[in-house]
N, C-alpha and C positions, 0 to 999 in steps of 0.2 A: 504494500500500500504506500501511495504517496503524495504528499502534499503540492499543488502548481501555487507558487507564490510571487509569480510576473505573468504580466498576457491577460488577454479577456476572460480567460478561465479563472482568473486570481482567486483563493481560495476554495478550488473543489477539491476532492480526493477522490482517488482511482485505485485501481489494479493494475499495473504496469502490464501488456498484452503481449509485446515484444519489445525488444530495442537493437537499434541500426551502432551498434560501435564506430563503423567507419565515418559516421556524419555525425555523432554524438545526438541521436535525439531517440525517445522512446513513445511509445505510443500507447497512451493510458486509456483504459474504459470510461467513455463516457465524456472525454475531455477533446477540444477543439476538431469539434465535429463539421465537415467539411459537406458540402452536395457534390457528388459525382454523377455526371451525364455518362448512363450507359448504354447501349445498342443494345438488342433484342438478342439474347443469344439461349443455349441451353439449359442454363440456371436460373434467367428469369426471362422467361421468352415475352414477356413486357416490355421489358426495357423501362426505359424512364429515368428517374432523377433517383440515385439512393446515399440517405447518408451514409457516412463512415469515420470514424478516427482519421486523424491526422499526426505527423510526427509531432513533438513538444520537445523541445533543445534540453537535453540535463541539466544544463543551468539551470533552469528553471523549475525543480522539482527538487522537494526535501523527503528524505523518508520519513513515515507517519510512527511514533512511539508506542509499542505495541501495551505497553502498561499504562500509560496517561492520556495517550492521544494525541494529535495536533504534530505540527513539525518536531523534528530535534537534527540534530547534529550526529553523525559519527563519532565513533571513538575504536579503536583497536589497541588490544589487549592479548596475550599469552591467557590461553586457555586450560583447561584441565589437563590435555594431552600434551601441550608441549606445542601447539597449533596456535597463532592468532586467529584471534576470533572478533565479528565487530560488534559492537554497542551500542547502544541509546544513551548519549549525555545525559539526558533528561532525567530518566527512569533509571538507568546502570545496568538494564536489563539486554540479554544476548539479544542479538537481530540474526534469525535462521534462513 
């Protein structure tokens, strides 16, 4: 889950669906929802105008604090095994 804290979408939360590394941007549920014009084909032999997600730049997104809620910050920490592991500022709680 994560917090969009710049752009029109400023303060929604999502589920992160995919994300593009090479262009830094991920594409959240529910979050900057675009209209695409599509031709009649197999899948929707209508056609027509369908929304969809659009990419959102990482910048632009905070992970959501699984014990408190709302944005926080990262943190990494040496784990139980010998592994960093990352964190919730906020809450001090693991992020899995």
């Amino acid at each position: 889950m994560v917090y969009v804290n710049a752009g029109n979408d400023k303060g929604k939360t999502g589920k992160v669906l995919a994300v593009d590394t090479e262009n830094n941007r991920a594409i959240v549920e529910g979050v900057n929802m675009v209209s695409k014009h599509t031709k009649p084909n197999s899948k929707n032999p209508q056609g027509g105008i369908v929304k969809k997600e659009a990419g959102v730049h990482v910048s632009n997104l905070q992970v959501v604090d699984p014990v408190k809620g709302g944005a926080t910050k990262i943190g990494r920490r040496m784990g139980e095994k010998g592994k960093l592991v990352r964190y919730a500022k906020k809450s001090g709680e693991e992020i899995k």
